[in-house]
MARBA-3410 file (N, C-alpha, C, O; in Angstrom, 1 decimal):
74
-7.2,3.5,8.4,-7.4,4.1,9.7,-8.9,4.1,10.1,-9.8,4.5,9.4 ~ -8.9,3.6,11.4,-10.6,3.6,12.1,-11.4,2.3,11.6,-12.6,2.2,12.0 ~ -10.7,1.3,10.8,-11.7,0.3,10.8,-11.1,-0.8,11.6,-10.0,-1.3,11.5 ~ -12.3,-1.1,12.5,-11.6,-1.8,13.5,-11.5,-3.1,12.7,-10.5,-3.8,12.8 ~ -12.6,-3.5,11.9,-12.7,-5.0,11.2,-10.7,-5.2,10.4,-10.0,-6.2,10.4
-10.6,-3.8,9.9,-9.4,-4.6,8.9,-8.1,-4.1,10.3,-6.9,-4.1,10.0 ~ -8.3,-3.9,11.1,-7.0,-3.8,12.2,-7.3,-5.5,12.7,-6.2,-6.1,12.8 ~ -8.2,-6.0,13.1,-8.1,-7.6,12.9,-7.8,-7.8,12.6,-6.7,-8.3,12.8 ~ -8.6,-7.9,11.2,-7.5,-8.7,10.0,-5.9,-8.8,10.1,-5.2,-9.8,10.3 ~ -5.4,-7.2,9.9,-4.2,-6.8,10.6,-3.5,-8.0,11.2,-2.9,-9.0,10.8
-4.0,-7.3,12.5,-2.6,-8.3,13.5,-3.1,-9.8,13.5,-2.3,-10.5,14.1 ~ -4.4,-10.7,12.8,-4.2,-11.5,13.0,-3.2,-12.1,11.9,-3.1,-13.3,11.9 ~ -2.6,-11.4,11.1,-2.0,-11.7,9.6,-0.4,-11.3,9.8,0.6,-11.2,9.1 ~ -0.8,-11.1,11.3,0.3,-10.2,11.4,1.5,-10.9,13.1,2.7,-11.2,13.0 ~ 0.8,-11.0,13.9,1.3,-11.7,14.7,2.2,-12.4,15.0,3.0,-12.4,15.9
1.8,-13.7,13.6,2.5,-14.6,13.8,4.3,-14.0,13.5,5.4,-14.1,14.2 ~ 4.0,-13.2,12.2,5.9,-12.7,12.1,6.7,-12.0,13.2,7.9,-11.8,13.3 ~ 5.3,-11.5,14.2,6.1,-10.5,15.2,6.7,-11.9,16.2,7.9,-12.2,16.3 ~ 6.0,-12.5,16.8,5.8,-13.7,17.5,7.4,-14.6,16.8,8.1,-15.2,17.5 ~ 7.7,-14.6,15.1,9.0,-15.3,14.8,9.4,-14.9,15.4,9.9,-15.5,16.3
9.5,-13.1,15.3,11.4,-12.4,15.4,11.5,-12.4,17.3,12.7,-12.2,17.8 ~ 10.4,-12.6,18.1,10.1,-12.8,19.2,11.1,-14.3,19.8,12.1,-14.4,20.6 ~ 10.4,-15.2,18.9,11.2,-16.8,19.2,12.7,-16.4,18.8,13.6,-16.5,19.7 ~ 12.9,-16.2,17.9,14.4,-15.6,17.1,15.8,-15.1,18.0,17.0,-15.3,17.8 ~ 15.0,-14.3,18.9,15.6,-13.5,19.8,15.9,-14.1,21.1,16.6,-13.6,22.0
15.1,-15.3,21.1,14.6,-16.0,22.4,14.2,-15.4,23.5,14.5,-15.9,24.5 ~ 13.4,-14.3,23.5,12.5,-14.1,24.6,11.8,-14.6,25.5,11.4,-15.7,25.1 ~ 11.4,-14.4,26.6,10.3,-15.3,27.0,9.2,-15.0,27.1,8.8,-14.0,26.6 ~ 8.1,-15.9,27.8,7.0,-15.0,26.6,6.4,-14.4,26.9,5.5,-14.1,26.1 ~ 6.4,-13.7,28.3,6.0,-12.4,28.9,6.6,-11.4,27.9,5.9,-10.8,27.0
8.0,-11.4,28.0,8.7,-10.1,27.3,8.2,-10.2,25.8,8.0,-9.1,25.2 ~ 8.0,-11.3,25.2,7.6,-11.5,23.6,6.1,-10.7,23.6,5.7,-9.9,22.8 ~ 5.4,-11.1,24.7,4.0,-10.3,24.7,3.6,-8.7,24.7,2.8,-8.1,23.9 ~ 4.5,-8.0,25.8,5.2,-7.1,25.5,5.7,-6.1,24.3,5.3,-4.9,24.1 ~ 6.8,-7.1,23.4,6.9,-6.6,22.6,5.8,-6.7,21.6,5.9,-5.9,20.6
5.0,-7.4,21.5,4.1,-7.3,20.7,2.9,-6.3,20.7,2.1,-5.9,19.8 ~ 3.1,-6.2,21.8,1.8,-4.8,22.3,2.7,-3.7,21.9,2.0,-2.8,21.4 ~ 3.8,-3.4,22.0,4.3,-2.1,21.5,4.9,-2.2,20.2,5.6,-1.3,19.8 ~ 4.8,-3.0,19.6,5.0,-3.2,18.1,3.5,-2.5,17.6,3.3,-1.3,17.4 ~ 2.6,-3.6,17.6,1.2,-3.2,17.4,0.9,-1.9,18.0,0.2,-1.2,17.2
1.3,-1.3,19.2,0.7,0.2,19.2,1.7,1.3,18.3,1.4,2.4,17.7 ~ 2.5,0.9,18.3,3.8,2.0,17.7,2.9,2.0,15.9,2.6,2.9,15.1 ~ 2.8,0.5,15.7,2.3,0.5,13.6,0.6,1.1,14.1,0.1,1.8,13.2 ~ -0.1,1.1,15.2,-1.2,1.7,15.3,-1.2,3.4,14.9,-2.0,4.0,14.3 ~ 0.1,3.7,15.3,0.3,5.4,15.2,0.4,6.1,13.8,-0.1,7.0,13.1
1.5,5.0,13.6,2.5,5.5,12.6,1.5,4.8,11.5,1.7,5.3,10.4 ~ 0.8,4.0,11.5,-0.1,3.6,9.7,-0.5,4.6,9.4,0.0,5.4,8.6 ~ -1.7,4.8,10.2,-2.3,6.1,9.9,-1.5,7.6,9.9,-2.2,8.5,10.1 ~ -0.6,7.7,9.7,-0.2,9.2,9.7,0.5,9.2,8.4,0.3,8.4,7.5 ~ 1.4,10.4,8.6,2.3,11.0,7.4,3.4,10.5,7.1,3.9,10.5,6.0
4.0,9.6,8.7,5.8,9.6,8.8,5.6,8.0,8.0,6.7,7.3,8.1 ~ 4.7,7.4,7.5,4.3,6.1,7.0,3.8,6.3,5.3,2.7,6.5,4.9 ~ 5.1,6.2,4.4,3.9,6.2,3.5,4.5,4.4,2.7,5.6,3.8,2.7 ~ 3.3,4.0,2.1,3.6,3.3,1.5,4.1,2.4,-0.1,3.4,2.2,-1.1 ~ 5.3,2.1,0.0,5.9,1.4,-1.4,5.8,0.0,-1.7,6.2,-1.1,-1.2
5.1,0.3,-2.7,4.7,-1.2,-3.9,5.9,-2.0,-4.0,5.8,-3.2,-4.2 ~ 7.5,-1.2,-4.0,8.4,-1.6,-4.6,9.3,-2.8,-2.7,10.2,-3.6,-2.3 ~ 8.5,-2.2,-2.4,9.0,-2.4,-0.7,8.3,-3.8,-0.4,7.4,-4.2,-1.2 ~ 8.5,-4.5,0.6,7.8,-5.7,1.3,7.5,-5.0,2.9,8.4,-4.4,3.6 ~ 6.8,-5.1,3.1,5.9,-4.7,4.4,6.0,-5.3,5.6,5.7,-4.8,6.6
6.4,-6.7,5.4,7.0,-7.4,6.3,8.2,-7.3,6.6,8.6,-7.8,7.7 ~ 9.0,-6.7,5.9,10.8,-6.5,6.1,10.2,-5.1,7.3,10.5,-4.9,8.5 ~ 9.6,-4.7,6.5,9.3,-3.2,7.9,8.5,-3.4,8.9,8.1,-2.4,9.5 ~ 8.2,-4.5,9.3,7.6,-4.8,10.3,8.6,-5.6,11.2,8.8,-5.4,12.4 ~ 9.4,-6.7,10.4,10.4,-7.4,10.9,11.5,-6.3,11.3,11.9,-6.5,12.4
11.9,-5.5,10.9,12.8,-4.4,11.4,12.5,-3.5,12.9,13.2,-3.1,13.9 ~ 10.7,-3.3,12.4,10.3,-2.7,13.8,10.2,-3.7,15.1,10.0,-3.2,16.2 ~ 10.3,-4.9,14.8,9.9,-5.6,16.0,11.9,-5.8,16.5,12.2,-5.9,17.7 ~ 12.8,-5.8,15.6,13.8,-6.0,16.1,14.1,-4.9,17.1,14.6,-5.0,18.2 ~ 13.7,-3.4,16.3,14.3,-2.5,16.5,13.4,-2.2,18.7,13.9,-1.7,19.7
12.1,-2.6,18.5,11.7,-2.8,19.8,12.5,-3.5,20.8,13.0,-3.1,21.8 ~ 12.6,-4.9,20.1,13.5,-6.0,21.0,14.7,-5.3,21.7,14.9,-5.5,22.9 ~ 15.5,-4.5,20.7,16.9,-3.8,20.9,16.6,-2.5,22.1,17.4,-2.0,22.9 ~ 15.2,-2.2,22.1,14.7,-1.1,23.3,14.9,0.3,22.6,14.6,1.3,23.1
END
């Protein structure tokens, strides 16, 4: 939380999978842009807080691929 350098890092590492489940869904690419801005603000909130904790045992991309569906779905 608060470093802007690794929130780059971030979504540039990160994009591209929101951007699959975007193609996936066939969006267009207004609406795919969209969801990407409220993907990215929603994991903006929720990293930093409490309702986020993190598991080693978990993949981080399943939870990001879930959140971007779960956006898509509204």
């Amino acid at each position: 939380p608060g470093s802007e350098a690794a929130w780059v890092v971030f979504v540039t590492r990160y994009t591209p999978l929101i951007a699959e489940c975007c193609r996936a869904a066939r969006l267009q690419p207004a609406d795919a842009d969209e969801v990407r801005s409220r993907v990215l603000s929603k994991l903006a909130a929720v990293l930093g807080s409490r309702e986020f904790a993190y598991d080693p045992a978990r993949r981080f991309r399943g939870y990001l691929a879930t959140t971007v569906r779960n956006t898509i779905r509204g």
